[in-house]
TORPA-4810 file (N, C-alpha, C, O; in nm, 3 decimals):
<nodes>
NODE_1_2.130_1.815_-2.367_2.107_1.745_-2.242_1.956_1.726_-2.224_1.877_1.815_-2.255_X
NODE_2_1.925_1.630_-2.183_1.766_1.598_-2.202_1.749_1.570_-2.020_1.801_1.492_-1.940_X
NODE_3_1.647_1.679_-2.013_1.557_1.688_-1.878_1.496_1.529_-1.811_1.430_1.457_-1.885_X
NODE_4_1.516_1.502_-1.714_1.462_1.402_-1.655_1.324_1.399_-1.637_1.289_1.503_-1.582_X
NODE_5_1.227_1.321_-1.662_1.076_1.442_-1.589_1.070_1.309_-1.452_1.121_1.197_-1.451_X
NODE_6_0.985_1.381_-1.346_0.957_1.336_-1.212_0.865_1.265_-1.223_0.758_1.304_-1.271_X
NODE_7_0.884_1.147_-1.183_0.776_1.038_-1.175_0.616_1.126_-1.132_0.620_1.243_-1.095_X
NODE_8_0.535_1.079_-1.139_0.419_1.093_-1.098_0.399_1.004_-0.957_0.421_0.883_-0.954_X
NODE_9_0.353_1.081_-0.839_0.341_1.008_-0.772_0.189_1.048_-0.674_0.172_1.048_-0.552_X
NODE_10_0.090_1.080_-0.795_-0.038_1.063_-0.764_-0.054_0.876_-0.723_0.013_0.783_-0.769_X
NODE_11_-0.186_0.870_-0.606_-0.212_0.763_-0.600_-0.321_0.694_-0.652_-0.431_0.750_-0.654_X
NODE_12_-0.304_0.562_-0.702_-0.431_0.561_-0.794_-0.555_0.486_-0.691_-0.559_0.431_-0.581_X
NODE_13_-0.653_0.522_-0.808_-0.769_0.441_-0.736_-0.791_0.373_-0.678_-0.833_0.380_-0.563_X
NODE_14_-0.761_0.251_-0.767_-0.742_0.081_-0.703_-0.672_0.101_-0.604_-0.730_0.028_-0.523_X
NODE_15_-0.567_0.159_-0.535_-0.475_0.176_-0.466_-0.587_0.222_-0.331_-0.615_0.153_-0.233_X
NODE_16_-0.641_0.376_-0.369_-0.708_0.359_-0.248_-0.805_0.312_-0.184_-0.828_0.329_-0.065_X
NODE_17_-0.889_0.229_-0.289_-0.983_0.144_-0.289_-0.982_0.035_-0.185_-1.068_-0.019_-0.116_X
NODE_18_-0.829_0.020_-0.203_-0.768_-0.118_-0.103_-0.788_-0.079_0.018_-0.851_-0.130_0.110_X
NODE_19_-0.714_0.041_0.006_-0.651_0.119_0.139_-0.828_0.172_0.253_-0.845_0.183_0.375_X
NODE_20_-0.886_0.185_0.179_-1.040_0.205_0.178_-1.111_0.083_0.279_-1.163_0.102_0.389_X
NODE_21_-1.096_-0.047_0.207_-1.118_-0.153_0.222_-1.082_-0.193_0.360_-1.152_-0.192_0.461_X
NODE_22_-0.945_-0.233_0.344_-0.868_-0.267_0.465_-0.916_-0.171_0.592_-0.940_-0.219_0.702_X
NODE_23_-0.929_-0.001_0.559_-0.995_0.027_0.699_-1.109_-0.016_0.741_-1.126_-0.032_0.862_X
NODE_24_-1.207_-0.042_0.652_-1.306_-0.085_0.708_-1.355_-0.225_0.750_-1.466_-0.247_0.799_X
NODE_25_-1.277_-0.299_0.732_-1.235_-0.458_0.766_-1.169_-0.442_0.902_-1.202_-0.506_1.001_X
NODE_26_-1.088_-0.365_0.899_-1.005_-0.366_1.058_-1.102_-0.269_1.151_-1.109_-0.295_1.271_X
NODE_27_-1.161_-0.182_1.110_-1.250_-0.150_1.187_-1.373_-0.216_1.243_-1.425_-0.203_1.354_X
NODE_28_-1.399_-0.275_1.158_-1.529_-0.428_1.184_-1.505_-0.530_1.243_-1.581_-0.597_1.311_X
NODE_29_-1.358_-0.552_1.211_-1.333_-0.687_1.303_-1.234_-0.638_1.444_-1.218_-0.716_1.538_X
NODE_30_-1.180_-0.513_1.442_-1.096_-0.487_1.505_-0.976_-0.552_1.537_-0.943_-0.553_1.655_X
NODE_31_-0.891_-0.614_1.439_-0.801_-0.680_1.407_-0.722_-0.652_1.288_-0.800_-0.595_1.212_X
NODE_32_-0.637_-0.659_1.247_-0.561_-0.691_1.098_-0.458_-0.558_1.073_-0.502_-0.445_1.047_X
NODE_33_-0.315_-0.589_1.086_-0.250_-0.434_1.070_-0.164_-0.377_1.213_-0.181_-0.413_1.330_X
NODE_34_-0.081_-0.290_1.168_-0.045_-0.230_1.348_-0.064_-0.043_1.305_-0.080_0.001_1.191_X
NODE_35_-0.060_0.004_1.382_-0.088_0.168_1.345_0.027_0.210_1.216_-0.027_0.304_1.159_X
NODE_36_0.094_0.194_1.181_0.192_0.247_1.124_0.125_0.212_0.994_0.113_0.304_0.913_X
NODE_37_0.079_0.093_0.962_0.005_0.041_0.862_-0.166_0.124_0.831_-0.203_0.169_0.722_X
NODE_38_-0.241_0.124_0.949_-0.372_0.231_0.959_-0.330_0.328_0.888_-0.374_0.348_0.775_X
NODE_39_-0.192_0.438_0.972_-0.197_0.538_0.912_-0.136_0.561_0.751_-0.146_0.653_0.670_X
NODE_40_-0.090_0.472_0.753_-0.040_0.471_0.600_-0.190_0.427_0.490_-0.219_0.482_0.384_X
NODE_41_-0.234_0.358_0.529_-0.414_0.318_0.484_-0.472_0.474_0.429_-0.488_0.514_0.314_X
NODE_42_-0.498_0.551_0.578_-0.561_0.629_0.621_-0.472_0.758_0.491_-0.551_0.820_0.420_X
NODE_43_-0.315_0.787_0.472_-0.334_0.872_0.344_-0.348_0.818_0.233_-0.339_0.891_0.134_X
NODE_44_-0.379_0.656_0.214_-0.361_0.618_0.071_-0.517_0.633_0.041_-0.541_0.653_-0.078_X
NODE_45_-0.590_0.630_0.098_-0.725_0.642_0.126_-0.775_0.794_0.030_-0.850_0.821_-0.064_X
NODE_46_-0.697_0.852_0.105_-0.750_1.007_0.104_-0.661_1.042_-0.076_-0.633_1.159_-0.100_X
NODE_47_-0.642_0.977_-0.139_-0.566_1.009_-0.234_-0.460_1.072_-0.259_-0.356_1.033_-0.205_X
NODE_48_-0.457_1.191_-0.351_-0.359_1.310_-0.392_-0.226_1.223_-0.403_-0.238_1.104_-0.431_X
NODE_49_-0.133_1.265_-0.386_-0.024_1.228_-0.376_0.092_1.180_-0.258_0.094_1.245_-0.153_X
NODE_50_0.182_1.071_-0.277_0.273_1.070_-0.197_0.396_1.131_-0.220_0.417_1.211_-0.311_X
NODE_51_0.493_1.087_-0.121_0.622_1.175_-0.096_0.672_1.056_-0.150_0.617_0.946_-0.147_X
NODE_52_0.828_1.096_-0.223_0.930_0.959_-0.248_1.012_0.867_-0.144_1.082_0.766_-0.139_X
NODE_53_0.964_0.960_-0.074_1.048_0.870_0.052_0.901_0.813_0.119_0.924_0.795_0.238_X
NODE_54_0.768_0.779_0.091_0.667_0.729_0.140_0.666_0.653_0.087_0.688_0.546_0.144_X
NODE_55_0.638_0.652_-0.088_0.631_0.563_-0.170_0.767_0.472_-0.173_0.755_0.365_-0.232_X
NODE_56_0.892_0.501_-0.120_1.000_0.371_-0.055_0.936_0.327_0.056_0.936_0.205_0.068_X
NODE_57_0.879_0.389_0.141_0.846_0.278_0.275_0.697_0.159_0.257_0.675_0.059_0.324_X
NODE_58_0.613_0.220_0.139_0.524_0.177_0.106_0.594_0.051_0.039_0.551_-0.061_0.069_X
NODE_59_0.703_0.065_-0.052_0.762_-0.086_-0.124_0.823_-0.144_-0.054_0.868_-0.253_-0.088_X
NODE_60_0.836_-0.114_0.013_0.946_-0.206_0.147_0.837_-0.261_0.249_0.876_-0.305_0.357_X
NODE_61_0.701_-0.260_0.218_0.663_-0.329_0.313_0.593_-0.438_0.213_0.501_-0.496_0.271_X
NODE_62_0.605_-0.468_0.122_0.578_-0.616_0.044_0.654_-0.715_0.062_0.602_-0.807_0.125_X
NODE_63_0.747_-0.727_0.034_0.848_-0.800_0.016_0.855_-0.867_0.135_0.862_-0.990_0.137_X
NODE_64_0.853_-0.773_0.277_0.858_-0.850_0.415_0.781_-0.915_0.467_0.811_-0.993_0.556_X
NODE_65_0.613_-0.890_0.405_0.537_-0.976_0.397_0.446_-1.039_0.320_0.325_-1.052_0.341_X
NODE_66_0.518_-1.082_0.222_0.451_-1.176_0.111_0.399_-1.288_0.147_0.296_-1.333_0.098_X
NODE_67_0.476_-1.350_0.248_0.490_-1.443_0.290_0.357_-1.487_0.440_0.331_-1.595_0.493_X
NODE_68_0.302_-1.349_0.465_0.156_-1.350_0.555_0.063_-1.451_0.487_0.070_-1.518_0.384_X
NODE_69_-0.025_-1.436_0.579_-0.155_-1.519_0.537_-0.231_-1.434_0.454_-0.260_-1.321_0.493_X
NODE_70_-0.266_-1.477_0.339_-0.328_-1.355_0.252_-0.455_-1.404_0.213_-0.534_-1.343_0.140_X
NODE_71_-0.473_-1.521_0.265_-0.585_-1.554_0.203_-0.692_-1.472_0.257_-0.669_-1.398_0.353_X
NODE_72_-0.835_-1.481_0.189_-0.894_-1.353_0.207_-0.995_-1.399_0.343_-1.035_-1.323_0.430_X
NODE_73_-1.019_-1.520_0.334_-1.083_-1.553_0.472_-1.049_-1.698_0.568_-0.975_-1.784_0.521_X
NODE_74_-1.110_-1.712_0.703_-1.079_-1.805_0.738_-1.207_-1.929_0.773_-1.308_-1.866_0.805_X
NODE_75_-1.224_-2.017_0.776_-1.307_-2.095_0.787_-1.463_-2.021_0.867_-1.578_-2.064_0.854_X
NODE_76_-1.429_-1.934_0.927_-1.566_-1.924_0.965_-1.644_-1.743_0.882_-1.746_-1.683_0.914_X
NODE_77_-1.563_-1.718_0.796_-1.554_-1.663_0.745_-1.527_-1.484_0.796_-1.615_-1.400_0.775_X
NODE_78_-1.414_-1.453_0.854_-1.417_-1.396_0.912_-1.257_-1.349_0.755_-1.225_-1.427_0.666_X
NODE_79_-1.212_-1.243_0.772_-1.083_-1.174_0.674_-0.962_-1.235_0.778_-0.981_-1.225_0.899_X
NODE_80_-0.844_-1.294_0.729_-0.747_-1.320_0.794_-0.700_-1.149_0.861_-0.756_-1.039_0.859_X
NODE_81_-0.573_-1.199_0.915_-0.511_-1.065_0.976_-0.389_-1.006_0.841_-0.342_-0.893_0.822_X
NODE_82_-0.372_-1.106_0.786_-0.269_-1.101_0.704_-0.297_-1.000_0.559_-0.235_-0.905_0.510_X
NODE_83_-0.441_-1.084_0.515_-0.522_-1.019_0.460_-0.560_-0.875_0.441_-0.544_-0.809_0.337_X
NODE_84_-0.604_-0.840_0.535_-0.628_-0.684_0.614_-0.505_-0.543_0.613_-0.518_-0.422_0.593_X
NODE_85_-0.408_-0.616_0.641_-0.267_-0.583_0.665_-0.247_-0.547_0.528_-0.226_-0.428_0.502_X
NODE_86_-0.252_-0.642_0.426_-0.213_-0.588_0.331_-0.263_-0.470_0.217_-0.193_-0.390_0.154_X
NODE_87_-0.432_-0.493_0.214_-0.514_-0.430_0.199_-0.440_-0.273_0.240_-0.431_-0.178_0.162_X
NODE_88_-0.400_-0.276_0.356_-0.388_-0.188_0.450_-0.263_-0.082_0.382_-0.251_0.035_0.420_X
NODE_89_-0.184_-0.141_0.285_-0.104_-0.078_0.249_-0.089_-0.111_0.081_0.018_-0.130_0.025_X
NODE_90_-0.242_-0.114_0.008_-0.283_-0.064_-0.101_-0.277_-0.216_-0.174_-0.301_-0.221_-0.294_X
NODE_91_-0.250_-0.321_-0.111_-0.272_-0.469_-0.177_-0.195_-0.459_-0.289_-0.099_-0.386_-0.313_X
NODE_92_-0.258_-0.557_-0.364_-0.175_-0.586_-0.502_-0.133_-0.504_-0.573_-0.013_-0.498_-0.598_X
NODE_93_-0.246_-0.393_-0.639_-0.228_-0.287_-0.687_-0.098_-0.209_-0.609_0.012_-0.176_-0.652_X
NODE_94_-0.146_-0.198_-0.504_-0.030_-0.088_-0.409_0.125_-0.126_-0.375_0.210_-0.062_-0.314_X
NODE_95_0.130_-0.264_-0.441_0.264_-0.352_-0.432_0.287_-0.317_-0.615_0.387_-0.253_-0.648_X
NODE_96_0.224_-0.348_-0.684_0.284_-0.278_-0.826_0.307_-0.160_-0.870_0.385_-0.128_-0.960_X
NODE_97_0.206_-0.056_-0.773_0.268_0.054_-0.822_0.360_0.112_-0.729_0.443_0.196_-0.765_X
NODE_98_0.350_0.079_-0.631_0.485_0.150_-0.544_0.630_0.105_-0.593_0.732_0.173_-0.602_X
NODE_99_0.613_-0.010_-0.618_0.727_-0.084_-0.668_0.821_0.016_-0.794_0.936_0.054_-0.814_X
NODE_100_0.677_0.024_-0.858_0.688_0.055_-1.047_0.755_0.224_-0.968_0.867_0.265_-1.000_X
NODE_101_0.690_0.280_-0.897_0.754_0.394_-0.867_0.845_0.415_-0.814_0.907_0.518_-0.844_X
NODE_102_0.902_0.316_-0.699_1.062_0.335_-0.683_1.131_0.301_-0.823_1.226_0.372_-0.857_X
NODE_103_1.097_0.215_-0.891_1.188_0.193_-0.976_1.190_0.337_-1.102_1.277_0.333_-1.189_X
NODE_104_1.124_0.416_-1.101_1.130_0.547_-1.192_1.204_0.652_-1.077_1.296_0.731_-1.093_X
NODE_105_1.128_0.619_-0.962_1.241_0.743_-0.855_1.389_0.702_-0.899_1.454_0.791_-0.955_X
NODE_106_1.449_0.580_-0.881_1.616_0.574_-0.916_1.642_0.587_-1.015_1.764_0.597_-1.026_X
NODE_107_1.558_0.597_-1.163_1.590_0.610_-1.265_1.611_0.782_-1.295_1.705_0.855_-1.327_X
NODE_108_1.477_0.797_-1.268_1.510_0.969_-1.229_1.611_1.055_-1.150_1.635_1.175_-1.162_X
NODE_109_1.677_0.944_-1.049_1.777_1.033_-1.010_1.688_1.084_-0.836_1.752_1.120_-0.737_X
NODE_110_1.592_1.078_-0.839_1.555_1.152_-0.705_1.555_1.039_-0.596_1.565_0.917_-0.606_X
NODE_111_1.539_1.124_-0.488_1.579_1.105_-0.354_1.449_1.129_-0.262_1.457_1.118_-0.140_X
</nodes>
C-alpha cells in the first residue's frame, strides 16, 4: 500500500509579493477589495503556511472574479478596484497555485 504524502501548502513568494502589493495599493488609494479579501492579503503576506480549507476559499475566489476589471490602471492613472482585489488574494500566481493545490488536496484524499 503506498502512503499518500500531503500536499505542501507553504505559500510562495510571488504569492506574497502580490498579497504585499495589493495592501499597499489599497492602503494608498483607500479603495480596492472588501475586508475578507485584506485579511486574507494580510496572511498571504506574512507567509508560512495555509490551512486546506483556506487554500479552497482562496480558489474559489478566482473563478468569481475573472471577469473584474483587472486592468492594472485607469486613465488617470490611478490601480483599478478590480485590480487591487485581486492582487489582494495573491493574483495570478495565487490563482495557479491555489488552484494547483486544491487539485493535490482531492487527489490526496484530504479535507
Amino acid at each position: 500500500m503506498t502512503k499518500k504524502t500531503a500536499p505542501d501548502l507553504s505559500i510562495p513568494k510571488t504569492v506574497q509579493a502580490n498579497a504585499k502589493k495589493g495592501l499597499e495599493l489599497r492602503q494608498e488609494y483607500g479603495f480596492g477589495g472588501t475586508q475578507v479579501g485584506e485579511t486574507t492579503a494580510k496572511l498571504l503576506a506574512e507567509g508560512g503556511k495555509v490551512t486546506a480549507r483556506k487554500a479552497r476559499h482562496i480558489a474559489q475566489y478566482f473563478p468569481r472574479h475573472a471577469h473584474d476589471n483587472l486592468e492594472q490602471t485607469d486613465k488617470k492613472g490611478k490601480p483599478s478596484r478590480g485590480y487591487i482585489a485581486w492582487l489582494l488574494w495573491g493574483g495570478d500566481e495565487g490563482r495557479a497555485w491555489s488552484e494547483g493545490l486544491v487539485k493535490q488536496l482531492e487527489k490526496a484524499g484530504a479535507s
